[in-house]
N, C-alpha and C positions, 0 to 999 in steps of 0.2 A: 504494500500500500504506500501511497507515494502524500506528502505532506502536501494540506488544501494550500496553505498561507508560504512557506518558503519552496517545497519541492521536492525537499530531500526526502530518502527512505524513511521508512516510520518503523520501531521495535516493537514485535508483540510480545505481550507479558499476563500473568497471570499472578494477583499477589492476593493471598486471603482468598476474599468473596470477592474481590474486583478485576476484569480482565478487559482488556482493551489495545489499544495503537496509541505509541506516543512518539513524537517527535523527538529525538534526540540535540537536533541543532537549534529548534525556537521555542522546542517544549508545549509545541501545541498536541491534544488528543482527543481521542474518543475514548470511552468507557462505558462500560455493562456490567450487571450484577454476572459472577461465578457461582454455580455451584457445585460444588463435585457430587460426581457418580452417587459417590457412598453416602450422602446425606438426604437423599431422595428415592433413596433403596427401603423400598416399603416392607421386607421378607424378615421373616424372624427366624433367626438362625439360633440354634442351641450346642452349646457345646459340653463335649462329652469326655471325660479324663478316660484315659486311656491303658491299661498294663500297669496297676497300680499294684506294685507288692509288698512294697513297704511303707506303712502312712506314717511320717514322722509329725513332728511338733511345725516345724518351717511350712509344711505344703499344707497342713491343715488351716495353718492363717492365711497364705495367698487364696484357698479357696474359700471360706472363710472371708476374706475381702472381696471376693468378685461375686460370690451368690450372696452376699451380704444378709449371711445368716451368721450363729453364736459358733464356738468351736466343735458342742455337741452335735450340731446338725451336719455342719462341714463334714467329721471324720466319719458321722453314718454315709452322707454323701457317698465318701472315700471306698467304704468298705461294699456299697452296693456293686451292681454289675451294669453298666450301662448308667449311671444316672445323669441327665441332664443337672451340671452344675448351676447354668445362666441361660435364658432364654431372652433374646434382647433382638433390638435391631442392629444394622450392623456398627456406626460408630461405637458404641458399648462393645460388641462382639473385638471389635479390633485392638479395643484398649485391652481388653480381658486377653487376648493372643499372647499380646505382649510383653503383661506377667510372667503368664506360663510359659513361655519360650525365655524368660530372663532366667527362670528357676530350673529350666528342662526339664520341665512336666510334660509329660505326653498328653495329649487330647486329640479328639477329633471336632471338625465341627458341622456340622447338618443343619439346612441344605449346604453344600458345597459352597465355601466361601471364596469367593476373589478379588477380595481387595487385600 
């Protein structure tokens, strides 16, 4: 896209929720709301721990944090077979990922996640 008022090339950019063409040399643009994919992802995805053999004290409080239940509930969680920990949409589901991958908990998540 080529600048209305000098001519020059214009940079496209995307910062937050704002995406648009800005002029680099006179600073003139245009702009639009953004929204990402994942924040208009209407699916409720749950996620599921995965190959748990040992429930220690640490992963009973990450789950515990993310089903934002007591520690009793968390370690029955733990000890079921299949239990959905978090049923959420997906920004929730992503931050919830990211726990569990900082601690190497296994999980699955249903439906298929791709963000």
């Amino acid at each position: 896209m080529v600048c209305k008022k000098c001519g020059e090339a214009m940079n496209w950019s995307i910062d937050g929720s704002t995406q648009g063409w800005s002029c680099p040399v006179c600073g003139w643009g245009i702009v639009t709301t953004y929204i990402d994919e994942i924040d208009i992802d209407q699916t409720e995805y749950c996620i599921y721990i995965k190959n748990m053999t040992i429930i220690g004290m640490e992963i009973i409080k990450i789950v515990a944090k993310i089903a934002n239940v007591n520690f009793m509930i968390a370690k029955q969680m733990l000890q079921e077979k299949e239990a959905c920990i978090l049923k959420a949409r997906a920004p929730e589901i992503k931050a919830a990922i990211a726990k569990l991958q900082e601690s190497d908990i296994d999980f699955m998540v249903s439906p298929v996640f791709r963000y």
